[in-house]
C-alpha positions in Angstrom: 0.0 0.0 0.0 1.4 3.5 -0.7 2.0 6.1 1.9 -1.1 8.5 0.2 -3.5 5.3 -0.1 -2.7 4.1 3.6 -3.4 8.1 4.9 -6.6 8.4 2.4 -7.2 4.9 4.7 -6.4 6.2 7.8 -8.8 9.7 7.8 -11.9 7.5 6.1 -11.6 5.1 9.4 -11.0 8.5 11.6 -13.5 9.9 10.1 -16.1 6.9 9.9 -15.8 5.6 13.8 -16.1 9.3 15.4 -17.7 11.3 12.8 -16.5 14.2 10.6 -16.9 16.9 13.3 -18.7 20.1 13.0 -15.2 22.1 12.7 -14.1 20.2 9.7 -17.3 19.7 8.2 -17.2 23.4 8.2 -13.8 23.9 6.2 -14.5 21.7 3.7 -17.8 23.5 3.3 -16.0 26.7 2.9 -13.1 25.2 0.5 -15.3 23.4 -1.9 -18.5 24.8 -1.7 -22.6 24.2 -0.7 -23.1 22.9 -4.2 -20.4 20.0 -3.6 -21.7 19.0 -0.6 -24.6 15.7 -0.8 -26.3 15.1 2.6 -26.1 11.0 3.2 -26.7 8.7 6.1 -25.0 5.0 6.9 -28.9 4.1 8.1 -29.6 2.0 9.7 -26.0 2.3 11.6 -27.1 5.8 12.1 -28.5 8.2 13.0 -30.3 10.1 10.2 -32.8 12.2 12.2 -30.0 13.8 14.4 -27.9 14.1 11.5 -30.1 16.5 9.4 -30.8 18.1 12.6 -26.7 18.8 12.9 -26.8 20.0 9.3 -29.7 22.5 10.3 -27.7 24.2 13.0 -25.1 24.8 11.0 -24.0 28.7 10.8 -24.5 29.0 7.2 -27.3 30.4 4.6 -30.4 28.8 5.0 -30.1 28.3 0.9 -26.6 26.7 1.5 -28.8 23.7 4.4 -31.1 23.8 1.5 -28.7 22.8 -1.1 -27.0 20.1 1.5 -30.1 17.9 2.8 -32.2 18.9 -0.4 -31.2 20.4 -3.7 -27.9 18.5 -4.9 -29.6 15.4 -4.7 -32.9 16.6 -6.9 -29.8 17.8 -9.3 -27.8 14.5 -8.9 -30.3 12.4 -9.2 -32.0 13.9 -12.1 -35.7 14.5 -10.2 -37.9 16.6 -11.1 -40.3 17.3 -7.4 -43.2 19.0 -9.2 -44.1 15.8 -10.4 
């Protein structure tokens, strides 16, 4: 295993065993943007409920929560909700 696949290894297990944290989460947000951010949930090994309930008290736009739990997956996904 290379050094960069063993650290990509390391962080997913980090990140998957005590969650992303609200600091990083945030960074990330603010590097790469609302749009490039999809809301998704390990249910039922999770949590979902409190998990959408973190991404609402986020101190961001209420567009940019929007776009998160809502928006990029009607765009990802191809959806149309009027119908």
């Amino acid at each position: 295993m290379t050094r960069s696949a063993f650290a990509r290894k390391k962080v997913l297990k980090k990140t998957k065993n005590e969650g992303l944290g609200r600091k990083k989460f945030l960074k990330i947000l603010k590097k790469h943007g609302a749009d490039k951010v999809l809301f998704a949930t390990d249910s039922p090994w999770s949590n979902a409920k409190r998990d959408i309930e973190r991404v609402k008290a986020l101190p961001v736009d209420e567009s940019m929560k929007e776009d998160i739990l809502y928006n990029n997956s009607i765009k990802l996904l191809e959806i149309n909700p009027c119908n």
